[in-house]
C-alpha positions in Angstrom: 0.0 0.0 0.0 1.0 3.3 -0.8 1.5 6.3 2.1 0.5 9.2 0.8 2.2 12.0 0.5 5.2 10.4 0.3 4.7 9.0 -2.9 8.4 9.3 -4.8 7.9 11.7 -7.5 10.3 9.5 -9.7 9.1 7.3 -12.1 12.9 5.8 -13.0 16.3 6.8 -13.1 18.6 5.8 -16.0 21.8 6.8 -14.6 21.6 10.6 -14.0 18.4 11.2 -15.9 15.5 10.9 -13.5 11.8 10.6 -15.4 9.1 11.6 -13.4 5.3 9.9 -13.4 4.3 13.3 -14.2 6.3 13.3 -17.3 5.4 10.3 -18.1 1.6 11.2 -17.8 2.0 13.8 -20.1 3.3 11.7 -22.6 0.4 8.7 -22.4 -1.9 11.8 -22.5 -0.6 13.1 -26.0 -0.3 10.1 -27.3 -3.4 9.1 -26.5 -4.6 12.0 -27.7 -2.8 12.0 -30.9 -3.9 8.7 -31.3 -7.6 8.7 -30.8 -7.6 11.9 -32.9 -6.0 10.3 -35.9 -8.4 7.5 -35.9 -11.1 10.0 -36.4 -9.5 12.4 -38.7 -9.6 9.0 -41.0 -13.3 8.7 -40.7 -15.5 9.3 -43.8 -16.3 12.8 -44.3 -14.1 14.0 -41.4 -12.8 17.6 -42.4 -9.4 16.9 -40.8 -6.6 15.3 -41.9 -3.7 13.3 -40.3 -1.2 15.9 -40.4 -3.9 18.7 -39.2 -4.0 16.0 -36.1 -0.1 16.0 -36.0 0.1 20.1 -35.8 -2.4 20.2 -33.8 -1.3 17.9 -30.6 2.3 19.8 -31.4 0.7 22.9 -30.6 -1.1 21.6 -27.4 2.1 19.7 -26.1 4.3 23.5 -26.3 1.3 25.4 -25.1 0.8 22.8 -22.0 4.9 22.9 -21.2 5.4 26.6 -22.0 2.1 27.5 -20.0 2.7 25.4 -17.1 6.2 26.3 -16.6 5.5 30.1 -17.2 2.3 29.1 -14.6 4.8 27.9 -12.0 7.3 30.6 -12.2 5.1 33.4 -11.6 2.9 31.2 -9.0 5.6 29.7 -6.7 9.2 30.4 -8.1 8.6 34.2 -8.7 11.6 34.8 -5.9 13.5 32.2 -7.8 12.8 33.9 -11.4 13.8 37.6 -9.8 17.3 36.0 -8.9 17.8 33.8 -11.3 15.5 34.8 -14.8 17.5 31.8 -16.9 15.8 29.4 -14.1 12.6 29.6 -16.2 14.3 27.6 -19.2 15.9 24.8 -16.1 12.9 22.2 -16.8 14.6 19.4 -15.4 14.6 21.3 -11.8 10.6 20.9 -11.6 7.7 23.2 -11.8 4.7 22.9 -13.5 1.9 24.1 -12.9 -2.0 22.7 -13.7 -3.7 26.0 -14.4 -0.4 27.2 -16.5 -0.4 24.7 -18.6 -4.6 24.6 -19.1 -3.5 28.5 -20.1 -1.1 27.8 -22.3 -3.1 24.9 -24.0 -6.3 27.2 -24.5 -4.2 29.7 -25.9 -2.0 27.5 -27.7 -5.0 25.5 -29.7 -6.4 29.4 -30.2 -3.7 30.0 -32.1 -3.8 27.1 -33.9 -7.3 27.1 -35.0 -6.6 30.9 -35.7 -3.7 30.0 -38.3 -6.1 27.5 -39.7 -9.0 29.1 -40.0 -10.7 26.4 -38.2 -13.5 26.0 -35.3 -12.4 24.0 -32.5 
């Protein structure tokens, strides 16, 4: 049985490179996404097409890592940022944030469907 919290955050280390079940949940979730989306994109009479799919989960995957980072710094590591401003590029440190990535994904897909001239 698990104790919660103290849940280690790593997933597995492959010598100095630690992946985190965080990380790792991202990844299932876009490419599940990707996946699911590509299967209808190849439906009859679906407007999209594959590579409209591929673009599209691109854009969500920078907007979700931009946004949540961004999201963190200013939430929790806005000391850190005001000593440090290159910490904000230091990924592998941690920090994300849920609502700055949700930000960064809304705007992000925006954009997308701007460029595209499409209705999501």
């Amino acid at each position: 049985m698990l104790a919660y919290p103290d849940i280690d955050p790593v997933a597995f280390a492959i010598g100095p490179v630690k992946v985190h079940w965080y990380g790792l949940m991202y990844v299932l979730g876009f490419i599940a996404g990707w996946w699911l989306a590509r299967r209808r994109a190849a439906m009859p009479g679906s407007t999209w097409k594959p590579i409209d799919v591929d673009d599209l989960i691109f854009f969500a995957a920078v907007g979700v890592i931009v946004g949540g980072r961004f999201g963190w710094m200013l939430f929790y590591g806005l000391d850190n940022l005001r000593e440090d401003p290159l910490a904000i590029i230091r990924v592998w440190e941690g920090g994300m944030s849920f609502h700055g990535g949700l930000v960064g994904v809304m705007v992000a897909v925006a954009w997308f469907a701007r460029r595209r001239d499409r209705r999501i």
